[in-house]
N, CA, C and O atoms as a printed pandas DataFrame, in Angstrom:
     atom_number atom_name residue_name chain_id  residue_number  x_coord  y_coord  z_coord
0              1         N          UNK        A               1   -3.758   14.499   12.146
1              2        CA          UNK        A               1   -3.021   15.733   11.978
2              3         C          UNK        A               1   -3.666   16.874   12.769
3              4         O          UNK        A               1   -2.904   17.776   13.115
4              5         N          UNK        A               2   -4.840   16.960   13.076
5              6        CA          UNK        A               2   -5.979   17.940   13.288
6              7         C          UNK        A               2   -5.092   17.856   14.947
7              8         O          UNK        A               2   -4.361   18.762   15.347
8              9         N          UNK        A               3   -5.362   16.628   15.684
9             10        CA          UNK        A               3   -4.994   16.379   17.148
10            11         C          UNK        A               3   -3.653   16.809   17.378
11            12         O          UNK        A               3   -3.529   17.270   18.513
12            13         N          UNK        A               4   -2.164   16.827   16.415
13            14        CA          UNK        A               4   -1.408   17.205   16.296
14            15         C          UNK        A               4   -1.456   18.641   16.734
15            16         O          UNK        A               4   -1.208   19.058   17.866
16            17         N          UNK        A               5   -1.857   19.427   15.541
17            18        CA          UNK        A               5   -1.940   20.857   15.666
18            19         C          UNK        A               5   -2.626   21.923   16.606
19            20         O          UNK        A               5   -2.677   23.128   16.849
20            21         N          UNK        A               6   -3.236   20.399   17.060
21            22        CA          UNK        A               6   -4.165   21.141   18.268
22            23         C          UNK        A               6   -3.212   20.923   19.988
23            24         O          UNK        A               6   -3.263   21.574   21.031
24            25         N          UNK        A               7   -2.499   19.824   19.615
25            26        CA          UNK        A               7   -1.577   19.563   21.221
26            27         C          UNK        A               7   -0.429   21.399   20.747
27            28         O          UNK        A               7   -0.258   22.358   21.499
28            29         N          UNK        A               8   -0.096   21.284   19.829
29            30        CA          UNK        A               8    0.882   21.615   19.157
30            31         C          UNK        A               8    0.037   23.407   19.577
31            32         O          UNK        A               8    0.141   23.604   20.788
32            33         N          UNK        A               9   -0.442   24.184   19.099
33            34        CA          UNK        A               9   -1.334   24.932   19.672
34            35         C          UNK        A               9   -1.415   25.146   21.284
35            36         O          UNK        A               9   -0.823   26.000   21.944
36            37         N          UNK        A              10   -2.257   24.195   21.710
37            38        CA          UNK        A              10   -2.010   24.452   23.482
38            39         C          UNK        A              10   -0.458   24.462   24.140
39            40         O          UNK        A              10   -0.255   24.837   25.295
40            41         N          UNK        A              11    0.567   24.013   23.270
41            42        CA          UNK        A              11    2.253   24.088   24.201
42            43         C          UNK        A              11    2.183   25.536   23.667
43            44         O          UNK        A              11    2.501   26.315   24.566
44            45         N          UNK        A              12    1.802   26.313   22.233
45            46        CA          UNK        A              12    2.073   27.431   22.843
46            47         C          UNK        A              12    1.745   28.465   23.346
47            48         O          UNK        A              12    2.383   29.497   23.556
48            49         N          UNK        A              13    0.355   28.086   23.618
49            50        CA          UNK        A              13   -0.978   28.966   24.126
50            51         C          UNK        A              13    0.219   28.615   25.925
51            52         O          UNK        A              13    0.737   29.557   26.524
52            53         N          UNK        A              14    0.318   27.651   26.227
53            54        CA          UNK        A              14    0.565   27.601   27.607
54            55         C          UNK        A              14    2.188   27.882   27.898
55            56         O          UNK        A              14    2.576   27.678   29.049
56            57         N          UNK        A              15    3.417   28.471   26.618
57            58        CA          UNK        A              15    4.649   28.912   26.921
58            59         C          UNK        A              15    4.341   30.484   27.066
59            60         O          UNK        A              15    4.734   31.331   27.869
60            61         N          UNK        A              16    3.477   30.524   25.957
61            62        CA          UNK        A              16    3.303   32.025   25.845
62            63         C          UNK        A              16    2.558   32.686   27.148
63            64         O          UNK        A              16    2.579   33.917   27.150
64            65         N          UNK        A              17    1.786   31.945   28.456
65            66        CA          UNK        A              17    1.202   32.614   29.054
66            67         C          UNK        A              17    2.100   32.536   30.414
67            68         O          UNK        A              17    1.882   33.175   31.444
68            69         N          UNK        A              18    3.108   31.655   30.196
69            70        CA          UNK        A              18    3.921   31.658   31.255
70            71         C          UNK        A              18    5.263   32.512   31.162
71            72         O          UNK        A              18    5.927   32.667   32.187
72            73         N          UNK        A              19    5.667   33.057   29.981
73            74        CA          UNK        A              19    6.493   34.142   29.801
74            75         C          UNK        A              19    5.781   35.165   29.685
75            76         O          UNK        A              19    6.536   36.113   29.468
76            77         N          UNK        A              20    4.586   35.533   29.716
77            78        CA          UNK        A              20    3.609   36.867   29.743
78            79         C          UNK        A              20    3.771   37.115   31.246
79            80         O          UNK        A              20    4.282   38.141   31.694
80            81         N          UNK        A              21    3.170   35.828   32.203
81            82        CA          UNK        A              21    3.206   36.211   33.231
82            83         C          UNK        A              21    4.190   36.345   34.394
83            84         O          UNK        A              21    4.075   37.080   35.375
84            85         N          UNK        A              22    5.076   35.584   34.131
85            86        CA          UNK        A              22    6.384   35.257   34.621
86            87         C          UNK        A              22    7.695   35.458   34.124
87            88         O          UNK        A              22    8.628   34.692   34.365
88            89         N          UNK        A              23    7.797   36.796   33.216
89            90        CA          UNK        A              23    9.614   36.642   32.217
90            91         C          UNK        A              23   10.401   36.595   32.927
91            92         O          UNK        A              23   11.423   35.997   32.588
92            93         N          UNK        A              24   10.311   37.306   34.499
93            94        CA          UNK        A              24   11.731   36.801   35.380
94            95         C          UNK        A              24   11.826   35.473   35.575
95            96         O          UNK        A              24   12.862   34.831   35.398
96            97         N          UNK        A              25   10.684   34.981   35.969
97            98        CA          UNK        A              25   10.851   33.276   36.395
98            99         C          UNK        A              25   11.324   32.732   35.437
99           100         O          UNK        A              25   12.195   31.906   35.708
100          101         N          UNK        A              26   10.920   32.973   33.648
101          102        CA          UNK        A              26   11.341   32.340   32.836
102          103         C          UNK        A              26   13.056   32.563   32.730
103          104         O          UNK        A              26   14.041   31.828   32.663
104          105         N          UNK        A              27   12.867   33.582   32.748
105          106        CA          UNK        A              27   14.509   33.807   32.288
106          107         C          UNK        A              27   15.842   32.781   33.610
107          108         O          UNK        A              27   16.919   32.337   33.213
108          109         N          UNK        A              28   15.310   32.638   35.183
109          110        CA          UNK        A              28   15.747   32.010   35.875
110          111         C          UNK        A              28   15.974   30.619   35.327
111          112         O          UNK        A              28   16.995   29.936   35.248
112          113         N          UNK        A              29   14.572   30.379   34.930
113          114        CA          UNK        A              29   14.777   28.574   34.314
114          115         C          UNK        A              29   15.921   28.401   33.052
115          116         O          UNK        A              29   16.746   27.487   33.068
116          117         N          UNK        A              30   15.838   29.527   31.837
117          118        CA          UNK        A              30   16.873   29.362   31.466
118          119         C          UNK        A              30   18.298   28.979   31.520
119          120         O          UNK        A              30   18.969   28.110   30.964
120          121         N          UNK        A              31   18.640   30.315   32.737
121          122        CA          UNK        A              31   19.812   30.284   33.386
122          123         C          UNK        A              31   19.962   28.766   34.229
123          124         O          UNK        A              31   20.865   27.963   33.998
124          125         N          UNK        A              32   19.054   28.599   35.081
125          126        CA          UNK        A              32   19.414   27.591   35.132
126          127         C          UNK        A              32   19.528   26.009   34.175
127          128         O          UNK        A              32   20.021   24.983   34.645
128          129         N          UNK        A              33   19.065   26.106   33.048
129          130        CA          UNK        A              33   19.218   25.023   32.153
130          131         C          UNK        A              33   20.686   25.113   31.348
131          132         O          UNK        A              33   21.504   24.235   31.073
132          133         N          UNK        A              34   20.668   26.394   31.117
133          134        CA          UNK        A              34   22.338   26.591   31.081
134          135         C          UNK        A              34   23.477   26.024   31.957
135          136         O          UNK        A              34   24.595   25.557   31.739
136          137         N          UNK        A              35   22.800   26.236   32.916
137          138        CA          UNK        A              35   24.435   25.835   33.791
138          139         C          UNK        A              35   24.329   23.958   33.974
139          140         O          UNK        A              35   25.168   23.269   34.555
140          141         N          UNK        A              36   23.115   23.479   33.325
141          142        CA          UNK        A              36   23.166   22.019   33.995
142          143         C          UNK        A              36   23.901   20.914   32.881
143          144         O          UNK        A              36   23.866   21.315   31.718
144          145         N          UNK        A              37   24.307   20.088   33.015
145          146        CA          UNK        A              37   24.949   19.120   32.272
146          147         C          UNK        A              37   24.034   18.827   31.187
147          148         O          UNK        A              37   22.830   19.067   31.283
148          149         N          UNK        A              38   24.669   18.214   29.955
149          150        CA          UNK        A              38   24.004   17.680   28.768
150          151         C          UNK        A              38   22.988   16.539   29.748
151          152         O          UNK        A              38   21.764   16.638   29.656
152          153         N          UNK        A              39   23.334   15.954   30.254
153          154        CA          UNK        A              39   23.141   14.452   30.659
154          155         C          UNK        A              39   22.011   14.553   31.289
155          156         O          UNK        A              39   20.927   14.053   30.990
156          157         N          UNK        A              40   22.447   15.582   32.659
157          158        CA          UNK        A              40   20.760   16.037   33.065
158          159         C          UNK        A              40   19.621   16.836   32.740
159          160         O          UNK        A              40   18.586   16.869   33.405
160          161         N          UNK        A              41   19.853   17.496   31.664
161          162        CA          UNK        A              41   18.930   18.334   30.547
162          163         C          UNK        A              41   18.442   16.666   30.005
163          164         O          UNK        A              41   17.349   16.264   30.405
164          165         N          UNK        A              42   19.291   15.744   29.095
165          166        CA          UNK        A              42   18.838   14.768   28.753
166          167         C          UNK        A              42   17.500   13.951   29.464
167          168         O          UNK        A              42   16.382   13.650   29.044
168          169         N          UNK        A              43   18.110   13.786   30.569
169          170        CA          UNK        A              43   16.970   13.032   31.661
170          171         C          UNK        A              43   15.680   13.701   31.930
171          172         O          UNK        A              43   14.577   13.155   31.945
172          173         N          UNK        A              44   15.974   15.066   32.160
173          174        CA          UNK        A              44   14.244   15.652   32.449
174          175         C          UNK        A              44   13.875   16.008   31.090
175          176         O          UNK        A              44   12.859   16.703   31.103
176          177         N          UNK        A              45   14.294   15.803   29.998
177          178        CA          UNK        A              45   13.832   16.174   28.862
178          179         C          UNK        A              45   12.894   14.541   28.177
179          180         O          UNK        A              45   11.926   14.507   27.418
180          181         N          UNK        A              46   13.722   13.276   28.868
181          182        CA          UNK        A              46   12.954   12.120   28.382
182          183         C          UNK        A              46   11.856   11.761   29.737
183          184         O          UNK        A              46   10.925   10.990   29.507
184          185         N          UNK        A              47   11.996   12.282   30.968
185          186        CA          UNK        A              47   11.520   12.106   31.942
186          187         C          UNK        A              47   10.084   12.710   31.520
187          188         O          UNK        A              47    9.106   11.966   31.591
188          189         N          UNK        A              48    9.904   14.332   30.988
189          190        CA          UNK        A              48    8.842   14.772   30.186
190          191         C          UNK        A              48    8.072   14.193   29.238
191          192         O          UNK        A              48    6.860   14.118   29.036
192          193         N          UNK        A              49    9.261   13.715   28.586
193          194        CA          UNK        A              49    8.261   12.918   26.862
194          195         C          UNK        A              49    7.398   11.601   27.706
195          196         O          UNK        A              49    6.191   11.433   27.531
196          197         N          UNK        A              50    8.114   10.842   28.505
197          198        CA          UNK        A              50    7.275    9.710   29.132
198          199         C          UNK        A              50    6.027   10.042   29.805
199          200         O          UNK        A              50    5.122    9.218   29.934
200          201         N          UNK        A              51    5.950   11.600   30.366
201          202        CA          UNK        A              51    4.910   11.675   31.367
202          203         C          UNK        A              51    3.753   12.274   30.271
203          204         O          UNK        A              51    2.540   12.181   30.455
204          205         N          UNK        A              52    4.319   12.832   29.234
205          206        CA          UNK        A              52    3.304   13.423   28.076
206          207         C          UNK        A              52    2.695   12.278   27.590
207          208         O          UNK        A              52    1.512   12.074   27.318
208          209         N          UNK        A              53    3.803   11.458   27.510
209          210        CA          UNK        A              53    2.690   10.454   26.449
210          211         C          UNK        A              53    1.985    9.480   27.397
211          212         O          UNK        A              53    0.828    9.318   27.011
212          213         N          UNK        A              54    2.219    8.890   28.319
213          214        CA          UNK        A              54    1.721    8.350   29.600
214          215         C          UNK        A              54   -0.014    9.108   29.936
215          216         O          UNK        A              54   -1.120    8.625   30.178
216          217         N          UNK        A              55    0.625   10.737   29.759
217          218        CA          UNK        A              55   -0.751   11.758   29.981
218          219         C          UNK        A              55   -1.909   11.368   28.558
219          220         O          UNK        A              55   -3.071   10.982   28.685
220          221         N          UNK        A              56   -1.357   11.549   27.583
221          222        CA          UNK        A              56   -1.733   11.137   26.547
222          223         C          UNK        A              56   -2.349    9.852   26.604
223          224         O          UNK        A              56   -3.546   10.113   26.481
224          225         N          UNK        A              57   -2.269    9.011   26.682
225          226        CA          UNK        A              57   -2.142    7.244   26.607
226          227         C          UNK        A              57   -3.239    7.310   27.639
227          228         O          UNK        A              57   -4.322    6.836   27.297
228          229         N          UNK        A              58   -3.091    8.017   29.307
229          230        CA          UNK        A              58   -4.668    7.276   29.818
230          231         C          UNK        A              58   -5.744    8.368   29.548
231          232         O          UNK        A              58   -6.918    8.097   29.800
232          233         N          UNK        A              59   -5.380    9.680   29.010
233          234        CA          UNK        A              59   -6.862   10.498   28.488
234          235         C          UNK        A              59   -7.633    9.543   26.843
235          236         O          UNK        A              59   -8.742    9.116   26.521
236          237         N          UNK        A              60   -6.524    9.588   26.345
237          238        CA          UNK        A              60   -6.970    8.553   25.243
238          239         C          UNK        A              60   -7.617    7.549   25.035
239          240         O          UNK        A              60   -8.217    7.147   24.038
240          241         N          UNK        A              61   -7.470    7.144   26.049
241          242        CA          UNK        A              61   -7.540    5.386   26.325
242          243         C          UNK        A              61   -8.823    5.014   27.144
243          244         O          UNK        A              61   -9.050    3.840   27.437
């Protein structure tokens, strides 16, 4: 649980420093996630979970 709260912690130590430093850029990515299909939001959204846990899996390991 501890490792949990701690990945869980750094996503938002590292959203929060990229909308501190970047709110136009952020707000672009929005817009653009808006305009893109369910299907391809789908794909880079499982394309992510694979490379997290992949990242996960050889620091772990």
């Amino acid at each position: 649980m501890t490792d949990f709260l701690t990945a869980l912690g750094l996503v938002l130590a590292l959203e929060g420093t990229l909308y501190a430093l970047a709110p136009g850029g952020m707000k672009n990515v929005m817009r653009t996630a808006l305009n893109m299909s369910d299907q391809s939001l789908r794909i880079a959204g499982l394309a992510g979970l694979a490379l997290g846990v992949l990242m996960v899996w050889f620091i772990r390991g």
